[in-house]
N, CA, C and O atoms as a MOPAC input file, in Angstrom:
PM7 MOZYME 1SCF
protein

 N     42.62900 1   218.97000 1   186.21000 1
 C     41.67100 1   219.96400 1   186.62700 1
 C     40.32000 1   219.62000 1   186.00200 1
 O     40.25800 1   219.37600 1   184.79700 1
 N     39.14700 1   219.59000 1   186.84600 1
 C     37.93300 1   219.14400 1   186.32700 1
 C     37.21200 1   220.64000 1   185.61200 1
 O     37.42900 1   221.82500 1   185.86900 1
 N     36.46600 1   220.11400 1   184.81900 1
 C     35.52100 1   221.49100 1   184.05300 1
 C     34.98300 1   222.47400 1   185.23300 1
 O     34.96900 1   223.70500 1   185.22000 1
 N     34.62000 1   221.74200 1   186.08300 1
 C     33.77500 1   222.65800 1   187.17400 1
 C     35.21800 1   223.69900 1   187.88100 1
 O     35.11300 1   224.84500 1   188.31600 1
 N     36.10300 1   223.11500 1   187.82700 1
 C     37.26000 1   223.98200 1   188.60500 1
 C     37.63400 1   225.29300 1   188.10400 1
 O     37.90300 1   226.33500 1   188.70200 1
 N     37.55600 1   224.79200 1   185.96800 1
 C     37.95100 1   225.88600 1   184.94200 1
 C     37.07100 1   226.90300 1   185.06400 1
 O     37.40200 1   228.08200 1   184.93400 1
 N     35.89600 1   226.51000 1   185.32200 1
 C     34.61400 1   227.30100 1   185.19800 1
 C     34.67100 1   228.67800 1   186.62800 1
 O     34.40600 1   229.87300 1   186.76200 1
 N     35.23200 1   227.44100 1   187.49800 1
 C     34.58900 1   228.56400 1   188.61000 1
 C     36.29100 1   229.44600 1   188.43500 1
 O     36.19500 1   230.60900 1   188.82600 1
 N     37.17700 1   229.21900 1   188.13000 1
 C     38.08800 1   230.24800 1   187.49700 1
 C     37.87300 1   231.12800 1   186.40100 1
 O     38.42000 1   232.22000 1   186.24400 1
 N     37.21100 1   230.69600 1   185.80600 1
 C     36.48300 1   231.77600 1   184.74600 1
 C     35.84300 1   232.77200 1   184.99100 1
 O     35.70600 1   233.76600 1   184.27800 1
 N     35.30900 1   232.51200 1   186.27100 1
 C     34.27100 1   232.98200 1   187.03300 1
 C     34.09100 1   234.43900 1   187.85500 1
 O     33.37000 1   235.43600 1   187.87400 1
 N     35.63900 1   233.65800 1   188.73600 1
 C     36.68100 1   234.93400 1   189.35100 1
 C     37.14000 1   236.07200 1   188.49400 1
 O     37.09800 1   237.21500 1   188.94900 1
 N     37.57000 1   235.83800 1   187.29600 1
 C     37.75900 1   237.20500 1   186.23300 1
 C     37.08100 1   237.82000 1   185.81800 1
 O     37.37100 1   238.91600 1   185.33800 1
 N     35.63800 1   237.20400 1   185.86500 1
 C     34.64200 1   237.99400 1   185.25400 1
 C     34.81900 1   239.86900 1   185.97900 1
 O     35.56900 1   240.08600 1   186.93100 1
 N     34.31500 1   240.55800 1   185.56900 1
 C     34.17600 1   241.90000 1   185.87400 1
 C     32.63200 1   242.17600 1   185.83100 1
 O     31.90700 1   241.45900 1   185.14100 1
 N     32.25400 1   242.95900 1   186.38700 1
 C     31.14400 1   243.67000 1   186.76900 1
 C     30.65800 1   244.99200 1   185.33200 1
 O     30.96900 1   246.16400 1   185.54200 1
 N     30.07200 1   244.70100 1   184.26100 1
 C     30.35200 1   245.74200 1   183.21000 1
 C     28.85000 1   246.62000 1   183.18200 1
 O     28.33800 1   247.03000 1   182.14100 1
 N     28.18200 1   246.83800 1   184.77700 1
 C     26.59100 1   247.53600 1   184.58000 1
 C     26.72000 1   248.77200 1   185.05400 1
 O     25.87000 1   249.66200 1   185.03500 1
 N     28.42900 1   248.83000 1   185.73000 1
 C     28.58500 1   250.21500 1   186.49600 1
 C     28.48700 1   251.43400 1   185.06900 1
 O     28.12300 1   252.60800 1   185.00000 1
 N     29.01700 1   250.43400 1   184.06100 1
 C     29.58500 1   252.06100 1   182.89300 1
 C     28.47800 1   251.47200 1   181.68700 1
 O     27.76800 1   250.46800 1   181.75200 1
 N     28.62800 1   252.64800 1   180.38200 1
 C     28.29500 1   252.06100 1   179.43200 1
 C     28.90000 1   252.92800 1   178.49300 1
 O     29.83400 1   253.65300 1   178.83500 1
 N     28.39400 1   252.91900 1   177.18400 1
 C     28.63600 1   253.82100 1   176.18600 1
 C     27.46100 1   254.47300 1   175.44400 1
 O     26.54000 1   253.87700 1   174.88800 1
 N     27.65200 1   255.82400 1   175.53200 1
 C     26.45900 1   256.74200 1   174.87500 1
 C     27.03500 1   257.53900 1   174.01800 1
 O     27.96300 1   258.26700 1   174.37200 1
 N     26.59200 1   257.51900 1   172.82300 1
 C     26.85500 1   258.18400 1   171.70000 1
 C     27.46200 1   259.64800 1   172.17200 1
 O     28.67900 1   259.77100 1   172.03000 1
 N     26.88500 1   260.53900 1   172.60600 1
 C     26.73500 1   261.71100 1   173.22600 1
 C     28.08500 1   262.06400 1   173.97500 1
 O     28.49000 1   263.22400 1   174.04600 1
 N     28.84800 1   260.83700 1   174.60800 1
 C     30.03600 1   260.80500 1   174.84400 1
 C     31.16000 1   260.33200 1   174.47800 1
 O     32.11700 1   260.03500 1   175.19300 1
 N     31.04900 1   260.25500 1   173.30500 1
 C     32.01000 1   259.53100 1   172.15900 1
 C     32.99300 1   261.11900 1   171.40400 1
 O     32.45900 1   262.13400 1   170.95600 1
 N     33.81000 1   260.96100 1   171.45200 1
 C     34.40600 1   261.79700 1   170.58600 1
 C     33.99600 1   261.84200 1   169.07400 1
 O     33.72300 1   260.77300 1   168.52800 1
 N     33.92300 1   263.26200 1   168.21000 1
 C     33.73900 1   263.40600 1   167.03900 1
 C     34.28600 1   262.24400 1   165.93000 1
 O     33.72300 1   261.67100 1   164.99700 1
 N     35.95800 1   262.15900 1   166.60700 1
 C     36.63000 1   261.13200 1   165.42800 1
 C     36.39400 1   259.76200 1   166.02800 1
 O     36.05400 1   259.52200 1   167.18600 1
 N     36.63500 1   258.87900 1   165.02100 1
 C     36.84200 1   257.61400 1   165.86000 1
 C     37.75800 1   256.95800 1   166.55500 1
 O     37.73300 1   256.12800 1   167.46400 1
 N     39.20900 1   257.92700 1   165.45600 1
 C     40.36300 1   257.32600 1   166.36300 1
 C     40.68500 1   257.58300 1   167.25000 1
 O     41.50500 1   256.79900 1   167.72800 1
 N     40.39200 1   258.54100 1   167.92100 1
 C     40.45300 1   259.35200 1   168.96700 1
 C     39.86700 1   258.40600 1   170.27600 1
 O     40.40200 1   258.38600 1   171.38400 1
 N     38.94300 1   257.81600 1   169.98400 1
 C     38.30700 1   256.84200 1   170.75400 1
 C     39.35200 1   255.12400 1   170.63400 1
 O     39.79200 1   254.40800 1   171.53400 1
 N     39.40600 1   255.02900 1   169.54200 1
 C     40.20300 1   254.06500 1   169.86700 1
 C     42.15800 1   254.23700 1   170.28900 1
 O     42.85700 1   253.33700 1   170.75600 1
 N     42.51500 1   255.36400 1   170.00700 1
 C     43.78900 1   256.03400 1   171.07700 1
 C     43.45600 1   255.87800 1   172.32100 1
 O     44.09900 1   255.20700 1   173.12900 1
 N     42.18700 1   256.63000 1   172.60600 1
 C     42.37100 1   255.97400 1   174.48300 1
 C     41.65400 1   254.60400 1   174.99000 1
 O     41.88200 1   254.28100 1   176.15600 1
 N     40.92900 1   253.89400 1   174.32200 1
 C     41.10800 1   252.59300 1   174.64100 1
 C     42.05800 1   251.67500 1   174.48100 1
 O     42.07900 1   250.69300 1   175.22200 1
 N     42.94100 1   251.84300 1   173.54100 1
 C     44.53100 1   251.18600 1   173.31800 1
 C     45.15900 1   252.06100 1   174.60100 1
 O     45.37800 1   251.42400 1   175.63200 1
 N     45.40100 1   253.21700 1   174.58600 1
 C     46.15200 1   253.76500 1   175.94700 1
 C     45.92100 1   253.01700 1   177.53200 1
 O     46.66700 1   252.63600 1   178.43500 1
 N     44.46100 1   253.05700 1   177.28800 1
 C     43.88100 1   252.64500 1   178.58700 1
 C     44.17200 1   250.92200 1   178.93900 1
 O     44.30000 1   250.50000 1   180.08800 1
 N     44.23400 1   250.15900 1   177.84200 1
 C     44.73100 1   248.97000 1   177.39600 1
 C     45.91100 1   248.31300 1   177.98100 1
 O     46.07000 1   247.22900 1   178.54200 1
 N     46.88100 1   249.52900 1   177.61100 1
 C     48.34100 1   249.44400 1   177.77400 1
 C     48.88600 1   249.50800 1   179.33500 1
 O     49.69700 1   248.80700 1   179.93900 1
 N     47.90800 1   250.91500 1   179.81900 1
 C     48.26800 1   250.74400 1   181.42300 1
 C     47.44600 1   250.08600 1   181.87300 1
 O     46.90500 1   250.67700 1   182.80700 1
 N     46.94200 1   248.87800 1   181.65000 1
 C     46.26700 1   247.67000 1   182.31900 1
 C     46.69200 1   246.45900 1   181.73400 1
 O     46.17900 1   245.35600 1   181.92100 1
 N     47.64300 1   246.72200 1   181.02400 1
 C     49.15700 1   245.77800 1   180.68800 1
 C     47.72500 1   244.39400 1   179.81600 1
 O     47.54800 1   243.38700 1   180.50100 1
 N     47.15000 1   244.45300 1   178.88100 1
 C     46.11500 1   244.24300 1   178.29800 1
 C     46.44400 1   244.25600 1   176.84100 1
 O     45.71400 1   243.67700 1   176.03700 1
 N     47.55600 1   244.92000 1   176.46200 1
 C     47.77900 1   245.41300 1   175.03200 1
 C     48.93700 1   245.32300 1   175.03300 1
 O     49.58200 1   245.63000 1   174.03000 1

Protein backbone atom coordinates (compact mmCIF):
# COMPACT_ATOMS: atom_id res chain seq x y z
CA UNK A 1 0.00 0.00 0.00
CA UNK A 2 1.52 3.36 -1.07
CA UNK A 3 1.50 6.50 1.50
CA UNK A 4 -0.95 8.27 -0.75
CA UNK A 5 -3.49 5.22 -0.36
CA UNK A 6 -2.92 5.37 3.79
CA UNK A 7 -3.55 8.95 3.60
CA UNK A 8 -6.57 9.08 1.57
CA UNK A 9 -7.87 6.30 4.20
CA UNK A 10 -7.13 8.48 6.88
CA UNK A 11 -9.02 10.77 5.22
CA UNK A 12 -12.37 8.85 5.00
CA UNK A 13 -12.49 8.70 9.00
CA UNK A 14 -11.94 11.98 9.51
CA UNK A 15 -15.27 13.50 11.07
CA UNK A 16 -16.61 16.83 10.65
CA UNK A 17 -15.96 18.45 14.46
CA UNK A 18 -17.47 22.45 13.51
CA UNK A 19 -21.08 21.17 13.92
CA UNK A 20 -20.56 21.01 18.05
CA UNK A 21 -18.26 22.50 20.52
CA UNK A 22 -17.76 22.92 24.18
CA UNK A 23 -18.85 25.93 26.35
CA UNK A 24 -18.16 26.20 29.78
CA UNK A 25 -21.80 27.21 30.49
CA UNK A 26 -22.68 23.68 29.45
CA UNK A 27 -20.45 21.63 31.34
CA UNK A 28 -21.73 20.11 34.40
CA UNK A 29 -20.75 21.47 37.98
CA UNK A 30 -18.56 18.17 38.66
CA UNK A 31 -16.11 16.93 36.41
CA UNK A 32 -16.85 13.45 36.66
CA UNK A 33 -20.00 13.75 35.72
CA UNK A 34 -18.70 14.95 32.41
CA UNK A 35 -16.36 12.41 32.01
CA UNK A 36 -19.29 9.46 32.95
CA UNK A 37 -21.01 10.54 29.87
CA UNK A 38 -18.22 10.77 27.58
CA UNK A 39 -16.98 7.19 28.64
CA UNK A 40 -20.87 6.19 28.34
CA UNK A 41 -21.14 7.84 25.09
CA UNK A 42 -17.72 6.07 24.19
CA UNK A 43 -18.99 2.73 24.98
CA UNK A 44 -22.17 2.90 22.76
CA UNK A 45 -19.93 3.86 19.88
CA UNK A 46 -18.02 0.68 20.80
CA UNK A 47 -14.83 3.32 21.16
CA UNK A 48 -14.10 2.31 24.80
Amino acid sequence: MSDNDELQQIAHLRREYTKGGLRRRDLPADPLTLFERWLSQACEAKLA
